[in-house]
C-alpha angles and dihedrals in degrees: 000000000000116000136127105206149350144206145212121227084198115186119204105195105315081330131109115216109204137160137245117233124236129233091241111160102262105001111135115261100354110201092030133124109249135176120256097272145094142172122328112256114217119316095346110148118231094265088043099052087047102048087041092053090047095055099054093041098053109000104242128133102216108188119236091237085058081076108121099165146011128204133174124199114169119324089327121078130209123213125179130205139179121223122178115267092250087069098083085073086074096052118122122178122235101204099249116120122008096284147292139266140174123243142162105278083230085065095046085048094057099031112118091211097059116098106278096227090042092054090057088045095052089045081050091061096038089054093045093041 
């Protein structure tokens, strides 16, 4: 399977836990709010790129049956998963990006400052879920 990246819509409670982007030279859209992810490393498949980017974003272990969604657009997928709201507690930040926050995934939806493309996914999973 041919992909180069993937991402996790992870819900914390009713929240939303997403990332602030760096101002790295060159990185796509510096400053803005992304989802946990990143590029695929060797033969990984989707889930496990996700769920591997996740972890050492955030730190969490989010398990593959947690799984809710899966979504591909272009060569990147989008998979969604719920975790109980306790689980922020476990949250530990990797040091890429600026930072991270929760928010309601309708603010997410309407922040200029969201991905474009990840905002109309997220609107996408709301609408099917």
């Amino acid at each position: 399977m041919s992909f180069s990246g993937a991402k996790l819509i992870l819900f914390l409670g009713a929240d939303l836990l997403v990332l602030r982007r760096d101002h790295t030279p060159g990185i796509p859209w510096p400053g803005f709010l992304d989802f946990p992810g990143g590029g695929r490393e060797g033969a990984e498949t989707p889930e496990a790129c996700a769920l591997r980017e996740t972890c050492e974003e955030v730190g969490l272990v989010v398990p593959d049956a947690a799984l809710v969604w899966r979504h591909q657009h272009g060569d990147n997928w989008f998979f969604a998963a719920h975790l109980p709201g306790a689980t922020v507690r476990e949250v530990r930040f990797g040091g890429e990006g600026e930072g991270w926050l929760l928010m309601r995934p309708e603010e997410f939806a309407a922040r200029d400052d969201a991905i474009p493309h990840f905002r109309d996914i997220l609107r996408l999973y709301l609408a099917q879920g």
